[in-house]
N, C-alpha and C positions, 0 to 999 in steps of 0.2 A: 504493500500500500504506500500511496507518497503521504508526506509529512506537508504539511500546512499550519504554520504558524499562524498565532493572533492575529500580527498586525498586516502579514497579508492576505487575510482571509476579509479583513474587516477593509481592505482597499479594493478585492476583487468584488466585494459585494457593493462596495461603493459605485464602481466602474461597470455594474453588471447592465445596468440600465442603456447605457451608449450603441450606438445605430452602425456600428464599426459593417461595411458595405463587404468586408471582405475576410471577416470573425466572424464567425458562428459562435450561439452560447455555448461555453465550457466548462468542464469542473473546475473550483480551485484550483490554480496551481500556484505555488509555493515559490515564490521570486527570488529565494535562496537556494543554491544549487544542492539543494541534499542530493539529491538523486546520478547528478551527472561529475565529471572527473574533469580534468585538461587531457588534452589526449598524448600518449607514452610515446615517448620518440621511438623508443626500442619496440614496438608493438608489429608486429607484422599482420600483413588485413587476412593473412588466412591463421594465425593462429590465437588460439583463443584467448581471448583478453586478459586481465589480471580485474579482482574482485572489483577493485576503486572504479574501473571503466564500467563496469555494468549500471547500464539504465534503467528508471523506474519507469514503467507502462502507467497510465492513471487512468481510472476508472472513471469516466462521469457524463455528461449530459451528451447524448449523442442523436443528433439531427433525423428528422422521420427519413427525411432522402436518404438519407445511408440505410445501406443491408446492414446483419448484423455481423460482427468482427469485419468488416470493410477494412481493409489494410492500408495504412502511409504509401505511397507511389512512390517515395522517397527512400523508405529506410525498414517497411513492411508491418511495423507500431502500428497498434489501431487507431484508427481514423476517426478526427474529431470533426471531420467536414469539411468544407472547399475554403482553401485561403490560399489567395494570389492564383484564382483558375487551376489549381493542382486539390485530389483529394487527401491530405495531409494528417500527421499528427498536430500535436501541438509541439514538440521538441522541434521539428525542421520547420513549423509555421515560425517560432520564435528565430531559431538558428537565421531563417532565410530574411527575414524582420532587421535583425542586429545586422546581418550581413551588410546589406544594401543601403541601411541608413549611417552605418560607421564607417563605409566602403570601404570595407577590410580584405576584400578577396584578391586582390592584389600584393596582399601581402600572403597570402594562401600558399602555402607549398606542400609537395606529394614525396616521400622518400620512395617511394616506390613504380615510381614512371607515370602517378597514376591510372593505375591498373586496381587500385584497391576497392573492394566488395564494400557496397554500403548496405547492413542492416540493423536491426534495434540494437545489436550488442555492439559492432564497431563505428559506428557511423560519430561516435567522437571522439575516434580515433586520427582519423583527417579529414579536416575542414576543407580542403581543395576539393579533395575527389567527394564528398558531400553535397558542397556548393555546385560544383560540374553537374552531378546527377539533378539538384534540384531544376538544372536550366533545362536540360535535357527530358526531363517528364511534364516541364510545358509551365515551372511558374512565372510567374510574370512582374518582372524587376520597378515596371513603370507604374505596378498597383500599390508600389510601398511608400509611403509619404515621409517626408522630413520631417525634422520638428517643429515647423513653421506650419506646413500643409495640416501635418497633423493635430495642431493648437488650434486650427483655423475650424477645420472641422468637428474637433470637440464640440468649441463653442456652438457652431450652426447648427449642431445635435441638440444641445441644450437650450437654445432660444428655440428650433422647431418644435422642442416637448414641452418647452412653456408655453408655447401657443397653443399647443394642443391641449393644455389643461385649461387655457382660460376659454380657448374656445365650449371644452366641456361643459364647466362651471355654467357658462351664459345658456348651452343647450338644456343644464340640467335646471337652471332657473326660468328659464323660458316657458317650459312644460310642467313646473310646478300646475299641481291641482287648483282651484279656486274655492274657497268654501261651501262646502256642500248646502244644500237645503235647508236643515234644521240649521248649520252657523249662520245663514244668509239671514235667517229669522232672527236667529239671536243679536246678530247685529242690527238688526233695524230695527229693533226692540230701546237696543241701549242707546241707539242717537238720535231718536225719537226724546227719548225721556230726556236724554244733553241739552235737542233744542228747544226741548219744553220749558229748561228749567235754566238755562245758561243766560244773564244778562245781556242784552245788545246795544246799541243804537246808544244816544245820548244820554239814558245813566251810565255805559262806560264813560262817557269823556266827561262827565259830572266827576265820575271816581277818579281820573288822572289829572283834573284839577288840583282834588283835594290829597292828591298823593304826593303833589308839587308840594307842597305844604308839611305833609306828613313826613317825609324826608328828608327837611333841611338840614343844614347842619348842623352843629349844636350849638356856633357862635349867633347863628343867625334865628337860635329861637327864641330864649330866656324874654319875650316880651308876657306870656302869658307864667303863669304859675305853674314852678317846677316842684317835683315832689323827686327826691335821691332816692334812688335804690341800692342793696343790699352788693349788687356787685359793680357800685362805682359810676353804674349809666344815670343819667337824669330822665323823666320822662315828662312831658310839656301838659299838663290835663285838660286843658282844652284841647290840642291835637289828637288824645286820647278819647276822647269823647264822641269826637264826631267820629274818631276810626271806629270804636264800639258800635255808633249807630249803624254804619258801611255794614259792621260783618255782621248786625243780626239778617236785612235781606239775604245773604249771602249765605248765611247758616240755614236759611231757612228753603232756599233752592236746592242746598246738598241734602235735603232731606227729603223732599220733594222728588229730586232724580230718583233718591232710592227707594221711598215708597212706587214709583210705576214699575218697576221690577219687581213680576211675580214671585220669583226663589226669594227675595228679601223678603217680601209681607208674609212668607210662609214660616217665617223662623220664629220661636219665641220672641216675645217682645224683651227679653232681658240681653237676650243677642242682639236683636235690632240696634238697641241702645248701644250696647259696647261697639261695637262695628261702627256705627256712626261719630262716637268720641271719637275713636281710633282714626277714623281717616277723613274726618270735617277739613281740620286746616290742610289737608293732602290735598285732597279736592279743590280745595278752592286755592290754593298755590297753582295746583295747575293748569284750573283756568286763567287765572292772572299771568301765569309765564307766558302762555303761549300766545298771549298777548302785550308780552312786554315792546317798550320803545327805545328802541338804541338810541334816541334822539333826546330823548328827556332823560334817560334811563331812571323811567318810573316804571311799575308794575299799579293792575289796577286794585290790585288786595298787597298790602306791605305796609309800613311803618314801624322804625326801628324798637317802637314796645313791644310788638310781639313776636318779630325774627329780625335776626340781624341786616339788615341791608344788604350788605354787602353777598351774603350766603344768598339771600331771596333775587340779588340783581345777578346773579353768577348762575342760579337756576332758570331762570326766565330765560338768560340768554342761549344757554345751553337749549332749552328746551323751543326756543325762538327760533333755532336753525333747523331743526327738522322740521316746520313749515306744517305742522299736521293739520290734516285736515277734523268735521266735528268727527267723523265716526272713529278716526285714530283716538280722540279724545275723549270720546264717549267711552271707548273699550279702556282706554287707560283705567279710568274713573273705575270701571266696573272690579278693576282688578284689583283697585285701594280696597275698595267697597268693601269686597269679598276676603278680606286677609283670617285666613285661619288663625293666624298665630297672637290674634289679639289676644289679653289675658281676661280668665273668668269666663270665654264660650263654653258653651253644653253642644251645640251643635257642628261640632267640630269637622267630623267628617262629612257631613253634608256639605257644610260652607267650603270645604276642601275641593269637592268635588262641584261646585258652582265657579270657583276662580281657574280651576284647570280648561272647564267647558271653555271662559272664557278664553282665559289665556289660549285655548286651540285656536279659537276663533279669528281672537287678534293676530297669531299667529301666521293663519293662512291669509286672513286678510293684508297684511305687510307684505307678503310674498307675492300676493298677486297684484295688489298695486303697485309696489315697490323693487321689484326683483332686480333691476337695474341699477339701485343702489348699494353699492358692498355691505355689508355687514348692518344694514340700518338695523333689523328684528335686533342684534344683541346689545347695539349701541342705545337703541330707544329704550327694552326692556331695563338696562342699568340704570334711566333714571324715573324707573317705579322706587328703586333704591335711595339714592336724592333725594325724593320727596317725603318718604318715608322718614330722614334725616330731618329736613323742617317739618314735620309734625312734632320728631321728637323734639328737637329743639325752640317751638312751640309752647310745648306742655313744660317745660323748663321754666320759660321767661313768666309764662301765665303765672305761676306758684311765687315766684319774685312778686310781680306786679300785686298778686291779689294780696301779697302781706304789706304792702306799701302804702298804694291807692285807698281812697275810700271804695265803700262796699257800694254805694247809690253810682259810682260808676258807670259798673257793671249791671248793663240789659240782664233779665232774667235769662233769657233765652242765650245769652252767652256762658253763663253761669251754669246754666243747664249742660252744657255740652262738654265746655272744657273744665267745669270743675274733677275732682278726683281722676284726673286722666294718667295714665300710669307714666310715667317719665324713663 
C-alpha cells in the first residue's frame, strides 16, 4: 500500500476540486517519494533491481472509460486514465509533468545505448530511455503547461466554479416556493390588522413635530421643570407629558393589532396581558423606525425618558434601510407579539407554535419578494433581536422614571402596560 501523509493528503483534497483538462480524478498520492528511489548507476535494465528501486502501484479512483487492471502504455503500472493523450499511470503522468516543465531530458543519459526495458520495477532506473518511450507511445509535450500557463489556469478554474455557484444560488433563489395558501391567509390577516391599526397621515407629522422637541438636547431644554434621576439623566416634565399623552394612542393600536388576530383572542387572558407588556414598546419602536428621518433624525415614538436616543436613532436607521414594506411589518409585529419566552405564560406551546407559523410565513414571504437580495431573511430576522433590546431597555428606564416623577404623570393606560414589566 502507499503511504500518504497529513499534510499531503489535506492538499490533494484541497486541489481535488480543479478542472485539470488532462488529470483525471486520482487516489492520494503522497508528494514525498516513499515509494520511489534515484535510479542505480550500476543497475542493469535486464537485471533485477535492488529493494530501494522497487515501486509502489496505488490503488485508487479509476475512470468508468478504463477496463479493469488497464495497464501504463509506459511502464505496464495500472492505469489511472488519459494524461497528455497517453493511457498512463500516475508515476510517468508525474515523471512526464516534471520532465517537460524543468526541461530536464536533455540532461537525460542511457548507460546502456538505450536499449533499456521500461517496466513498473525499472523504469526508475533510466530516465532517458523512460522519457524516449513516453514520446514514442504518443504523449504529448505541448499538453504540459509552465508555471505561468498553469497559474493562469488555476485561476480561470476557480472564477469558472465561482460563477457557477453564484449562478446556482440565483437559480436556486429564483425557484424558491411562494407561500402556500393557508401563509397567503395568514399574511393578509396580519397587514390587515397593521393597516387597521398603524397611525398615518398628519398625526404622524403632528408626532415628529413634537419629537423635535422631545429630543433636544439637554443644554437647550432646562426652560421647563427638571426633575434628576437616579442614574445622573434629567428629565424635562412637561416634555414628558405630552410624550405620555403620544404613547397612550399608541399603546392603545398595539392592542388593537392584537386583538384582530384570532390565535391571540384565543389564549387566556392572563397570556394576552403578559405578551402585550412584553412586546408594546417592541411594537411601537418598530413602527416609529421604519419611519425614521435621516433628515431631522427624529423617530415618530422616542424621547430620551424612555430609551436612549441614541440606541432608538441607531435602530430606526438600521431598520430604515431595509425599506419594508406594511406586510414585512405587519409579520415582524406578529413575531414580537407571539414570543414564547415571555415570563409567567401557561400557554407556552401553543404560542410557540403560533410564532413558528408565523415566522414560516415571513419566511417564504422575504424569499419571494426579496430573493434578489443576499442574505436580507437573516439580516432582517436579527433585528427582531434589536428590538427586543429597546423593550428591554424600556422597562429599565420606566422603573427609574416611575420612582422619580410624580405618579399623576403617568396615563392609566400606560401604567397599565409597562408597570411590573420584567427587566
Amino acid at each position: 500500500m502507499s503511504h500518504v501523509c497529513a499534510v499531503c493528503e489535506i492538499l490533494c483534497h484541497s486541489l481535488s476540486g480543479l478542472d485539470d483538462d488532462n488529470t483525471e480524478p486520482s487516489a492520494l498520492l503522497c508528494l514525498h517519494p516513499f515509494g520511489s528511489a534515484a535510479r542505480s548507476p550500476s543497475a542493469s535494465p535486464l537485471r533485477p533491481p535492488s529493494p530501494i528501486a522497487v515501486s509502489v502501484s496505488v490503488a485508487g479512483y479509476i475512470p468508468s472509460y478504463l477496463e479493469k487492471d488497464e495497464p501504463c502504455v509506459v511502464c505496464g503500472d495500472k492505469a489511472t486514465g488519459y494524461h497528455y493523450r497517453c493511457i498512463t499511470c500516475e508515476g510517468c503522468k508525474g515523471f512526464f509533468r516534471r520532465t517537460i516543465q524543468k526541461n530536464l531530458h536533455p540532461s537525460y543519459s542511457c548507460k546502456y545505448e538505450g536499449c533499456c526495458i521500461i517496466d513498473k520495477i525499472t523504469r526508475n532506473q533510466c530516465q532517458l530511455c523512460r522519457f524516449k518511450k513516453c514520446i514514442t507511445v504518443g504523449m504529448a509535450m505541448d499538453l504540459v503547461l509552465d508555471d505561468s500557463k498553469r497559474v493562469a489556469k488555476r485561476r480561470l478554474i476557480e472564477q469558472n466554479r465561482e460563477k457557477r455557484k453564484k449562478e446556482e444560488m440565483v437559480r436556486m433563489l429564483q425557484t424558491r416556493p411562494e407561500p402556500d395558501s393557508s401563509e397567503w391567509e395568514l399574511i393578509r390577516m396580519l397587514t390587515e390588522a397593521h393597516r387597521n391599526t398603524n397611525a398615518q397621515g398628519a398625526s404622524w407629522k403632528q408626532k415628529r413635530k413634537f419629537m423635535s422637541l422631545a429630543v433636544r438636547e439637554p443644554e437647550d431644554i432646562g426652560q421647563g421643570s427638571m426633575v434628576p434621576t437616579s442614574d445622573g439623566d434629567k428629565v424635562d416634565l412637561e416634555a414628558f407629558s405630552e410624550f405620555t399623552k403620544i404613547m397612550t394612542p399608541a399603546i392603545t393600536r398595539v392592542v388593537d393589532f392584537a386583538k384582530k388576530l384570532p390565535m391571540f383572542s384565543e389564549l387566556p387572558c392572563e397570556d394576552q396581558i403578559i405578551l402585550l407588556k412584553g412586546c408594546c414598546m417592541e411594537i411601537m419602536s418598530l413602527r416609529a423606525a421604519v419611519r425614521y428621518d435621516p433628515e431631522s433624525e427624529t423617530l415618530t415614538l422616542s424621547g430620551e425618558m424612555a430609551v436612549k436616543r441614541e440606541q432608538l436613532k441607531n435602530g430606526g436607521l438600521g431598520l430604515a434601510q431595509f425599506n419594508l414594506d406594511d406586510t414585512e411589518v405587519a409579520l415582524m409585529q406578529g413575531v414580537l407579539l407571539m414570543s414564547s419566552d415571555r415570563s409567567g405564560l401557561t400557554s407556552v406551546e401553543k404560542i410557540e407554535q403560533v410564532q413558528e407559523a408565523f415566522l414560516l410565513a415571513f419566511e417564504h414571504y422575504i424569499n419571494y419578494r426579496k430573493h434578489n437580495i443576499p442574505h436580507f431573511w437573516p439580516k432582517l430576522l436579527m433585528k427582531v433581536t434589536d428590538l427586543r433590546m429597546i423593550g428591554a431597555c424600556h422597562a429599565s428606564r420606566f422603573l427609574h422614571m416611575k420612582v422619580e416623577c410624580p405618579n399623576e404623570l403617568f396615563p392609566p393606560l400606560f401604567l397599565e402596560v409597562f408597570e411590573d414589566q420584567e427587566v
